[in-house]
Each structure stands twice: as C-alpha cells, then as structure tokens.
C-alpha positions as CSV (number, residue, x, y, z in Angstrom):
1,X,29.7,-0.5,-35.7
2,X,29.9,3.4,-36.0
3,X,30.8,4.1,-32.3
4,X,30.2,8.0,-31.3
5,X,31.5,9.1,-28.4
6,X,29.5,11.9,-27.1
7,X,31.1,15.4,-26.6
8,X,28.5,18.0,-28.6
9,X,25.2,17.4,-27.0
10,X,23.4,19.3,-29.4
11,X,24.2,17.3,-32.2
12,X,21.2,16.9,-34.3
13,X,21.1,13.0,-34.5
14,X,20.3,13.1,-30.8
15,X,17.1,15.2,-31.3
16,X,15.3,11.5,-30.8
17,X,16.3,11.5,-27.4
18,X,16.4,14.5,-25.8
19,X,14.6,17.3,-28.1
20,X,11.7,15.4,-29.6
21,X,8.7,14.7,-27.8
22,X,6.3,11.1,-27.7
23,X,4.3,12.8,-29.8
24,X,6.9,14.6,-32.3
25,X,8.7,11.3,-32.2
26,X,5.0,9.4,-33.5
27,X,3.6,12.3,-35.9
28,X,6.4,12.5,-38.8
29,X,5.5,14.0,-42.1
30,X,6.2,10.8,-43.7
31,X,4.6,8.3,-41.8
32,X,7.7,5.5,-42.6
33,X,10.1,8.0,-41.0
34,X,8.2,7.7,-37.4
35,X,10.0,6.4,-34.4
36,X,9.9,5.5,-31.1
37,X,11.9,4.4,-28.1
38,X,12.6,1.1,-26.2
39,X,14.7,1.6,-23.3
40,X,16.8,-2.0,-21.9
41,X,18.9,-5.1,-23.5
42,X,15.9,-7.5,-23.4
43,X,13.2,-5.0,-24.5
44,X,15.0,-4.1,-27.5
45,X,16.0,-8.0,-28.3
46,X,12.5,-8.4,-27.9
47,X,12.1,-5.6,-30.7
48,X,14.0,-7.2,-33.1
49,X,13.1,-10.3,-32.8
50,X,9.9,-9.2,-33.9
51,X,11.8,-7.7,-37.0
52,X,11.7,-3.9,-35.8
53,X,15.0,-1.5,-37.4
54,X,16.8,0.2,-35.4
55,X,17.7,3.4,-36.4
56,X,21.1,4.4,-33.7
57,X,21.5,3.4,-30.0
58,X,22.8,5.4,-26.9
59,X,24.3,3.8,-23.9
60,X,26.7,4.2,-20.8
61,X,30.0,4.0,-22.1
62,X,30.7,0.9,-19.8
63,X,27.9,-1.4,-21.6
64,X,29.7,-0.9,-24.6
65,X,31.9,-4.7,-24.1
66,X,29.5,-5.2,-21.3
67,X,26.1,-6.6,-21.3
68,X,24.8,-4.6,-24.4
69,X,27.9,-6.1,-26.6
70,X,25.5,-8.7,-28.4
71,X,22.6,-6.3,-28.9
72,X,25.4,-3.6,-30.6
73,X,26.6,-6.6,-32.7
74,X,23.1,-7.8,-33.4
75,X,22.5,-3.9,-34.4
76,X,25.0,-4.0,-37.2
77,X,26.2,-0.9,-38.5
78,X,24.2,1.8,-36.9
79,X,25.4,4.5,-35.5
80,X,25.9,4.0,-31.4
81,X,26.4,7.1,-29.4
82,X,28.2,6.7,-25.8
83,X,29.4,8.7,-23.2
84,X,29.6,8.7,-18.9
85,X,25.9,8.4,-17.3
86,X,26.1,11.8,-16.1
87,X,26.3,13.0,-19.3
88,X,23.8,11.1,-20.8
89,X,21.4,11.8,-18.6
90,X,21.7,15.3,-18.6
91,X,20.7,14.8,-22.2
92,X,17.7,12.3,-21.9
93,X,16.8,14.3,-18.7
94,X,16.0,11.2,-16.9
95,X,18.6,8.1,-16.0
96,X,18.7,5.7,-18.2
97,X,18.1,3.0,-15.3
98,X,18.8,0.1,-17.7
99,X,21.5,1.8,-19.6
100,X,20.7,1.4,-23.4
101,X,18.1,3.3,-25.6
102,X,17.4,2.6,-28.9
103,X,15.6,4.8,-32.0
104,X,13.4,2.3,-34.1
105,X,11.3,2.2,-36.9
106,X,7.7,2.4,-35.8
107,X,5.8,-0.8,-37.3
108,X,2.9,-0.6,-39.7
109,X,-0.5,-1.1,-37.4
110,X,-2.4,-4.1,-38.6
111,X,-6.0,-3.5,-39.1
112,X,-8.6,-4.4,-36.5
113,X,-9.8,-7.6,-38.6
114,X,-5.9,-8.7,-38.8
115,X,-6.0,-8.6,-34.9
116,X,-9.4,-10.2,-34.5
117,X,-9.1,-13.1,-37.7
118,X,-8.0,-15.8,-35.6
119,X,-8.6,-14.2,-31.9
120,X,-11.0,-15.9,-29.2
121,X,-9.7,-13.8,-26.4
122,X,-9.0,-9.9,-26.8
123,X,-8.4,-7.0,-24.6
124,X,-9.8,-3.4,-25.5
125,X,-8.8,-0.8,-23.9
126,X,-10.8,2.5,-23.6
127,X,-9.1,6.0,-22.7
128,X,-6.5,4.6,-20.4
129,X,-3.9,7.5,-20.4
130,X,-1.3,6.2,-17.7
131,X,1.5,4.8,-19.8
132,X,2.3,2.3,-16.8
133,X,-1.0,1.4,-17.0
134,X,-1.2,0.6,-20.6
135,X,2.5,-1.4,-20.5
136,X,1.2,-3.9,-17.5
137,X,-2.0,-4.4,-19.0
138,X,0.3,-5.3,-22.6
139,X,2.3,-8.1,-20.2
140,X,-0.7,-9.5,-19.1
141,X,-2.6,-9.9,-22.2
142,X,0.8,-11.5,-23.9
143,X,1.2,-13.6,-20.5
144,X,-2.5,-14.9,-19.4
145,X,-4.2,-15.7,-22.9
146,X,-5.0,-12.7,-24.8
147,X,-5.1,-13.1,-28.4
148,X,-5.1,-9.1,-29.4
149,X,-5.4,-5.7,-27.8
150,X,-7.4,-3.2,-29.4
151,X,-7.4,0.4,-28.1
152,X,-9.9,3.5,-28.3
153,X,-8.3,6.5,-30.1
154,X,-7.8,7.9,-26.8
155,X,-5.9,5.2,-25.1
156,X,-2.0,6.2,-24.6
157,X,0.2,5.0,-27.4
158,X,1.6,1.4,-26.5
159,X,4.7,2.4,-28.1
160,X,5.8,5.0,-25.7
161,X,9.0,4.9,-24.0
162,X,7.8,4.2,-20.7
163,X,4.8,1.7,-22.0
164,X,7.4,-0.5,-23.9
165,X,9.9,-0.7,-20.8
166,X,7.1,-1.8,-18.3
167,X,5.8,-4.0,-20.8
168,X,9.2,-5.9,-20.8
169,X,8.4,-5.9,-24.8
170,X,5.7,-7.8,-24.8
171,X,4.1,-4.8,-27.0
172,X,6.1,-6.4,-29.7
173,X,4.4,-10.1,-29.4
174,X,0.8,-9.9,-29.1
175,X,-1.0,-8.0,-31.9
176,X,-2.6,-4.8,-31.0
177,X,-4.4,-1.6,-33.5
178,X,-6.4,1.6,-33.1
179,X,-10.5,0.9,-33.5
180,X,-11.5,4.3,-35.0
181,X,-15.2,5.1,-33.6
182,X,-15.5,4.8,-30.5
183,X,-17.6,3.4,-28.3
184,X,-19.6,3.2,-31.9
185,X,-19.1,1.9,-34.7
186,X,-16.0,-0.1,-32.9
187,X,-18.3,-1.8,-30.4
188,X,-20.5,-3.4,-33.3
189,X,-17.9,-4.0,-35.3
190,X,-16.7,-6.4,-33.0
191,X,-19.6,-7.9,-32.6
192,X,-19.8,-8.8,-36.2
193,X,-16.7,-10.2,-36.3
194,X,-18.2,-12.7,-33.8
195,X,-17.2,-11.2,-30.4
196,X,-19.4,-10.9,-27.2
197,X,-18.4,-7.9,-25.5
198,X,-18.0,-7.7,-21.8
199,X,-18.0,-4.7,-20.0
200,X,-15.6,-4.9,-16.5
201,X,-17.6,-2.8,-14.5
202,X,-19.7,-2.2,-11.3
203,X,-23.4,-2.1,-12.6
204,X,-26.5,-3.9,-10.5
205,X,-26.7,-6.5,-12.9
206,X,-23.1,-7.0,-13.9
207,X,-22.4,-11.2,-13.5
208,X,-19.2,-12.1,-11.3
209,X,-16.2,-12.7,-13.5
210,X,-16.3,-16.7,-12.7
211,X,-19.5,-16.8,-14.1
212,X,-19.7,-20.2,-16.5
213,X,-21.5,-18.0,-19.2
214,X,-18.5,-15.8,-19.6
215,X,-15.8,-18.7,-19.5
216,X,-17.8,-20.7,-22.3
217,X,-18.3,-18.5,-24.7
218,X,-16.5,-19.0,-27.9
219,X,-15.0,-15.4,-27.9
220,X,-14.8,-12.7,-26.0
221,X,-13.8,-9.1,-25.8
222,X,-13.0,-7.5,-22.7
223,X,-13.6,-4.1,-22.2
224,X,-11.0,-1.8,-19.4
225,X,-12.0,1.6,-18.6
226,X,-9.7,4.5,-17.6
227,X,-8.0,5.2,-14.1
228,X,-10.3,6.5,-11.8
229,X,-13.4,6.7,-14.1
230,X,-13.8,3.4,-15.5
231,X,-15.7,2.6,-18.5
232,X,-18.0,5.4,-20.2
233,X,-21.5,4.8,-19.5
234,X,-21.9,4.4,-23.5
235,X,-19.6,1.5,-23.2
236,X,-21.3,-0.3,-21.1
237,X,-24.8,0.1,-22.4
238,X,-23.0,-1.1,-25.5
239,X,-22.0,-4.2,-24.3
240,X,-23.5,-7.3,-24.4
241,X,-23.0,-8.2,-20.7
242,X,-21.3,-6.4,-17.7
243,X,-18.9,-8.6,-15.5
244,X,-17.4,-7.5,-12.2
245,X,-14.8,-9.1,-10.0
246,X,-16.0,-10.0,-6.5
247,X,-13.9,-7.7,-3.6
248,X,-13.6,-8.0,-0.3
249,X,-13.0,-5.7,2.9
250,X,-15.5,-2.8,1.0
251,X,-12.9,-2.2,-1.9
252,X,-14.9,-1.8,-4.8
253,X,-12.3,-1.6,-7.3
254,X,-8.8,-2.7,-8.7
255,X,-6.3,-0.7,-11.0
256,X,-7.1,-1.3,-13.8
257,X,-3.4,-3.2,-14.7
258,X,-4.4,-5.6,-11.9
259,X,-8.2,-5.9,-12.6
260,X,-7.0,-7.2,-16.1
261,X,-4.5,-9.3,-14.8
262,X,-7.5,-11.3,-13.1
263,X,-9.9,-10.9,-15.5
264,X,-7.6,-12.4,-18.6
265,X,-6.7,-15.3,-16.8
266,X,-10.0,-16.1,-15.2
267,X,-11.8,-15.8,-18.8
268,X,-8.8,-16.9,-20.8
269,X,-9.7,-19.8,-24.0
270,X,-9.6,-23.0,-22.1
C-alpha cells in the first residue's frame, strides 16, 4: 500500500475531499470517472462488499495499524493519504468523527424494472432534500422489509457523504434508482408493473396504516413526502389509496425517517 503522508494540502489528488463539491464529485464528464464518499471502517466494508472500487483513502495517522489496518489491506494498492486530525480536518473542513474516508467508484444505477422485478415491498421517496433524512429512511428500508427504494428526481442523492454514513451502508444492500417523471409517468409505471401505490398522508379518507387491506395486498409501493410539506397534492390524487398513521396527544405528524420506520414494518411482506 502507497502510504502518503500529508504535508502539501493542495495536492491535486485531494481535490475529492476538500475542493470538490457533492455535486462536482457526482457530475463528471465521463460518467465512469464519478465518485463519491463513504466516511467509517464498517460503511466502507459495507461498500466493498457490495463490489464498489475504491479509488484512495484518507485517515488519522493513528488508524493506520489501528482499527482501519484490514480495510487498508483489503484496499490493496491504492494510494492512502495520512496525517494528524488537525490537519486533516482543516482540509475536509469538518472532523472526520470516524476517522477514515474513502473516494469510490460510483456504481451503475439499475433501472426501475431491475429494482421492481422481484419486489413486493418498495419505498419511494418524493423531494426529500435532508441527507439525514434520506440515510435513516435507506436503514429502514434495508432493515424492516423493503425490497427497493425508488426516488423522485428531486430527492437528495443517496450517495452523499452524509446519507451513506447515517445509513451505516445499508445504501449499498438494498437496490434503489431514479424514476424519471414524476409524480407522472413514474406513478403509473409502477402501477403496471403490478404495484398498489399508497400515499402516507393526512387526507379525510386516508385508511389507518393497520388497515388489513394494506397488509394483504400482494405489493405495495409506499409513497414519503418531503420534510415539512409532505406529499404533493398530485401524488396523492395519483395514488391508489392514502394511509395515515394513527397519533396521539394532537401530533399530527412524524419525520418522515420515523414515519417510515413504522410504516415499512407495519406493511412489510408477511
């Protein structure tokens, strides 16, 4: 292994993680040169076990024989830049709380039939911007039943740094795309692919999410609005059926990380 030990911070290698932006990182010229970022030993073992490249690694110096000593032998012969925390942080401009970054190859997306061939349970996610958000709701699908996760074009990108980390790299083991057309034509073309779509929302005729009608049917799609907001109003009339989960104590609403939580495990394939 090529170990660098950082002393020129403006070394052009480390553009990835301190120059380049989400969105600079995502929208290369050449679409096989795109990268992105997962941050943490297990996230990035996660990465690779799901046969993602990395492209270098940076970490505290001390990590070096220490916990990341496997991941850096797993790695091969990448280059792995080190130096003191302080130092690296003053280039990522943010700690590294978990010590080890990597640069990886951004995967191929598999297309919205590859998600949905052999699905009965799927998330979709419309306009959700908060990367938190879209990370927790990514560990819950992968943890409580979801099949897939399928995500309006203006949904954050699941493959953001801070997405991947809260989503303990879970991104990396349930299959999620873009549908392009949103709320139409992606809304029907789930329903021919055999889906009944389910609004999450607060409407007057909206069924409570225990409801046996939900539960039995043969597969679902589960619609998620955005913070604050919630679904568009086109999403919902597009539905087939609005569900809502019964609150107590006058809330009439859950984030939207925790309203999926219960709703995937509630309406998960029995």
């Amino acid at each position: 292994m090529p170990v660098i030990e950082l002393t020129d911070l403006s070394r052009p290698e480390l553009d990835v993680y301190a120059r380049l932006t989400e969105n600079q990182l995502k929208s290369r010229r050449r679409p096989e040169n795109a990268l992105f970022l997962a941050e943490g030993v297990k996230v990035i073992e996660h990465a690779l076990d799901a046969g993602l490249a990395p492209v270098s690694l940076l970490m505290e110096r001390r990590h070096l024989n220490g916990k990341a000593a496997a991941l850096v032998a797993r790695c091969g012969d990448v280059p792995v830049y080190t130096g003191e925390d302080g130092l690296l942080s003053s280039l990522t401009g943010y700690t590294l709380s978990r010590g080890v970054l990597c640069a990886m190859k951004r995967p191929p997306l598999p297309s919205v039939e590859e998600v949905c061939r052999d699905a009965r349970r799927l998330a979709v996610l419309e306009g959700i911007s908060d990367a938190a958000n879209v990370g927790a709701v990514m560990r819950s699908a992968a943890a409580l039943g979801m099949d897939g996760v399928l995500l309006s074009p203006t949904c954050c990108d699941p493959l953001n740094r801070r997405a991947v980390r809260v989503s303990m790299g879970t991104v990396f083991q349930v299959p999620w795309t873009y549908l392009e057309g949103w709320p139409e034509p992606g809304l029907s073309r789930l329903k021919s692919l055999g889906f009944t779509t389910v609004a999450l929302a607060l409407t007057d005729d909206s069924l409570p999410i225990d409801d046996p009608r939900l539960a039995g049917a043969e597969k679902l799609a589960l619609l998620l609005g955005a913070e604050g907001d919630g679904l568009s109003p086109a999403a919902v009339a597009g539905c087939d059926c609005t569900a809502r989960i019964p609150m107590g104590h006058g809330v009439d609403s859950l984030n939207v990380a925790a309203a999926g939580a219960v709703a995937f495990w509630e309406l998960r394939a029995k």
